[in-house]
One Martini backbone bead per residue (centre of mass of N, CA, C, O) as a GRO file, in nm:
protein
  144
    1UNK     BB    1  -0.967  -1.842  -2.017
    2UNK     BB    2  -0.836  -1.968  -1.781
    3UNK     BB    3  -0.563  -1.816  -1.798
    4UNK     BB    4  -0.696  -1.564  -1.745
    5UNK     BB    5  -0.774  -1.611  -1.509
    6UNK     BB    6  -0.534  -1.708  -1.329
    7UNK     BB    7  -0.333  -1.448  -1.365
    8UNK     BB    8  -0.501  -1.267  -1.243
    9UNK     BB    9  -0.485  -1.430  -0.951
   10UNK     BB   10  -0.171  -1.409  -0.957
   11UNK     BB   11  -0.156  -1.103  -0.951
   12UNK     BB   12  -0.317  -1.066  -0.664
   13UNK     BB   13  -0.116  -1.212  -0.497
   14UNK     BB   14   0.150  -1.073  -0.623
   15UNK     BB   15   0.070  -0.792  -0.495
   16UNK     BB   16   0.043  -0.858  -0.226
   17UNK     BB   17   0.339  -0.944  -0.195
   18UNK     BB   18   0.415  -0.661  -0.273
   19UNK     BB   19   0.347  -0.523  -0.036
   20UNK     BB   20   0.448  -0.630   0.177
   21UNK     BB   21   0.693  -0.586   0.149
   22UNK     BB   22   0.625  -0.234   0.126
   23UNK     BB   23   0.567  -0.319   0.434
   24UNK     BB   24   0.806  -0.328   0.635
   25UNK     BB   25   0.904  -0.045   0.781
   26UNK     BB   26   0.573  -0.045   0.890
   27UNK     BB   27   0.631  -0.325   1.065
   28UNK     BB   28   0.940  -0.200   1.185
   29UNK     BB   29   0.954   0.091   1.304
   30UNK     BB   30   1.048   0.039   1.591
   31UNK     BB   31   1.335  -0.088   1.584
   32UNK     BB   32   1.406   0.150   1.379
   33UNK     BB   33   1.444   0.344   1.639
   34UNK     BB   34   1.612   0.184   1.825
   35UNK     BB   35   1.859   0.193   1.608
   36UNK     BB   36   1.844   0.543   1.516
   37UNK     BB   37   1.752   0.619   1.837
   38UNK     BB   38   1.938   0.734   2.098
   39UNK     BB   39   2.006   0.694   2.408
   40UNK     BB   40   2.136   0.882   2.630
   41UNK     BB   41   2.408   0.771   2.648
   42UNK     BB   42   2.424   0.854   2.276
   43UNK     BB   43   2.330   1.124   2.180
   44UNK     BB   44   2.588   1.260   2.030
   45UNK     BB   45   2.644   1.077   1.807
   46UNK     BB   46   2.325   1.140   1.686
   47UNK     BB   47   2.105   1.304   1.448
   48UNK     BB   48   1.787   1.345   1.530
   49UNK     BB   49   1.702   1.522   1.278
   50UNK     BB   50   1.846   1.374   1.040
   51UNK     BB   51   1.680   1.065   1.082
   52UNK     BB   52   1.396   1.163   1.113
   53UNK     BB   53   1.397   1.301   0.834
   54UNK     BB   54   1.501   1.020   0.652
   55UNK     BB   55   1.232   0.849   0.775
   56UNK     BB   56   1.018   1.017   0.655
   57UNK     BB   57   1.112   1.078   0.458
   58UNK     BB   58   1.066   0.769   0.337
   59UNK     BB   59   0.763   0.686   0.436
   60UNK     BB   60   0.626   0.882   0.197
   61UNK     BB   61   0.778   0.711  -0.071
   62UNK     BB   62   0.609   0.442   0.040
   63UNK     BB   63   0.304   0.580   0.012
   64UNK     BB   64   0.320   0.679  -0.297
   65UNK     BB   65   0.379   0.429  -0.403
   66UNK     BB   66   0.184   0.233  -0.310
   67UNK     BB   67  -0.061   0.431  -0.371
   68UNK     BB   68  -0.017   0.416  -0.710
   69UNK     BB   69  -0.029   0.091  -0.727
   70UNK     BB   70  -0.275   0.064  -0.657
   71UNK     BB   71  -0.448   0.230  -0.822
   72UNK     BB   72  -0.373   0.130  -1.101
   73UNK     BB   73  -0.493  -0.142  -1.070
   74UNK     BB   74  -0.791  -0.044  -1.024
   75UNK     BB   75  -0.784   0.040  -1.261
   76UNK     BB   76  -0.750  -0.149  -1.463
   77UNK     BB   77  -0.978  -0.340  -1.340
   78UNK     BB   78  -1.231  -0.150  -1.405
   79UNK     BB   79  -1.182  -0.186  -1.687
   80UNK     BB   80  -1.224  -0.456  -1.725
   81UNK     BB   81  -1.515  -0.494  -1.586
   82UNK     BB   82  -1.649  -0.331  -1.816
   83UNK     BB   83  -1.583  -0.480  -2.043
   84UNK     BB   84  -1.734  -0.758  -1.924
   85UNK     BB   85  -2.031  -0.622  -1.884
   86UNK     BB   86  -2.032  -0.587  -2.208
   87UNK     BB   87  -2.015  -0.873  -2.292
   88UNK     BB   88  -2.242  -0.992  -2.103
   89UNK     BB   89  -2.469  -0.803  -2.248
   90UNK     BB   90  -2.402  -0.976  -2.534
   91UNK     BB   91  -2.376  -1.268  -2.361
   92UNK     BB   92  -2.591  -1.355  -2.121
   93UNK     BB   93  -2.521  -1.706  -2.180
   94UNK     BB   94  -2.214  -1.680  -2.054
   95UNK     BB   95  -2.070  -1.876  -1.793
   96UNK     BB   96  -1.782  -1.786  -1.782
   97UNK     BB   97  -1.787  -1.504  -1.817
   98UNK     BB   98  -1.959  -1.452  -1.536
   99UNK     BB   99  -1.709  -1.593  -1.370
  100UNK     BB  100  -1.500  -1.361  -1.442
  101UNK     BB  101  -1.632  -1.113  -1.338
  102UNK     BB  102  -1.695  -1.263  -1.048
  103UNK     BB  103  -1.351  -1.234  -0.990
  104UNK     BB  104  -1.272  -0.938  -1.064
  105UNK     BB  105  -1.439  -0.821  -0.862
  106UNK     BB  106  -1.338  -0.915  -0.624
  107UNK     BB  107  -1.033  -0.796  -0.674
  108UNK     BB  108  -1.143  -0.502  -0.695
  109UNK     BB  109  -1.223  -0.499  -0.362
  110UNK     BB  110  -0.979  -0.572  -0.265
  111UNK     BB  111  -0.797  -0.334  -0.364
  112UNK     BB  112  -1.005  -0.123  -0.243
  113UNK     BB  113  -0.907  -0.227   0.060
  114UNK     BB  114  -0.588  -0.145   0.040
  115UNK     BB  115  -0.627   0.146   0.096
  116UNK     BB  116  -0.726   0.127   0.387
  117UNK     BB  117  -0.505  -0.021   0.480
  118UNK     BB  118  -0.321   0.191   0.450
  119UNK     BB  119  -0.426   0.432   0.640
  120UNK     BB  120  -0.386   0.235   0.887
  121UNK     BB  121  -0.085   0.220   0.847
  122UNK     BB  122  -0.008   0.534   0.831
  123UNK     BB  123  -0.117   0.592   1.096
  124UNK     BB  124   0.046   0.416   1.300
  125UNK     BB  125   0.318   0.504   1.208
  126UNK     BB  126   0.286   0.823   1.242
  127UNK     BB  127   0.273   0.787   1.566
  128UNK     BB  128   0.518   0.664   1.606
  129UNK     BB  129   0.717   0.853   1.504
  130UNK     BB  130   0.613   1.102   1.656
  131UNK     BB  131   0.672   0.958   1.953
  132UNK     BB  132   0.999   0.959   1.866
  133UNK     BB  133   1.035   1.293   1.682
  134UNK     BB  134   0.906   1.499   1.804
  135UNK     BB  135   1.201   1.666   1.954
  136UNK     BB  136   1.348   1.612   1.657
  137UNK     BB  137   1.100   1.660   1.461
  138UNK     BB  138   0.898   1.869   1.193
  139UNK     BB  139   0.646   1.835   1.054
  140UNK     BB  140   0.506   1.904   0.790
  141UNK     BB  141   0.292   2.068   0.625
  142UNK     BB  142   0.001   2.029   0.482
  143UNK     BB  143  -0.084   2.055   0.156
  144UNK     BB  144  -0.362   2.144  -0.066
   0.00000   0.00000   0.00000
């Protein structure tokens, strides 16, 4: 049982590194900018419609695989603690059974407050874009 609590936890250690890592493009987004759209006097050199569509497309497919990975995770982490409420209710005085359902529910918290800072990443990024790219590519509409 230590052992199922210990991976559990180095799993959600394990994905939140895993998150960190893939939103690096979205905490360097200015550098980004800075490095493939010149300034006035390179204007010439780089065609800042075709690096701003690569680069929208580009945090787009990291905000899918991001989004995919987290929901993913979250159903998993759900269908566990619901396994372990149904086990808990058949064995209502097992008390590591009880420790280990309230670190699941914990981590599973965890995992939906990462839903939201995704969107606060997103939010903040793409305002960034916006103000770099509004000139030179229009962002397209949103399907529904």
């Amino acid at each position: 049982m230590a052992e199922m609590e210990n991976k559990s936890r180095y799993d959600i250690l394990q994905f939140q590194e895993t998150l960190r890592k893939m939103r690096t493009l979205d905490d360097k987004i200015i550098y980004t900018f800075n490095t493939s759209i010149p300034t006035d006097s390179f204007k010439g050199q780089v065609n800042e419609s075709a690096t701003c569509k690569h680069l929208y497309d580009e945090l787009q497919t990291n905000y899918r695989s991001r989004e995919h990975s987290i929901k993913q995770c979250i159903d998993i982490l759900a269908n566990e603690v619901r396994s372990l409420k149904q086990e808990k209710d058949a064995h209502p005085d097992n008390f590591q059974l009880l420790k280990h359902l309230r670190r699941e529910q914990t981590s599973l918290r965890l995992l939906q407050t990462e839903l939201g800072v995704e969107e606060v990443i997103k939010e903040r990024t793409m305002k960034v874009f916006y103000e770099h790219c509004r000139n030179y590519y229009k962002l397209p509409e949103a399907s529904p």
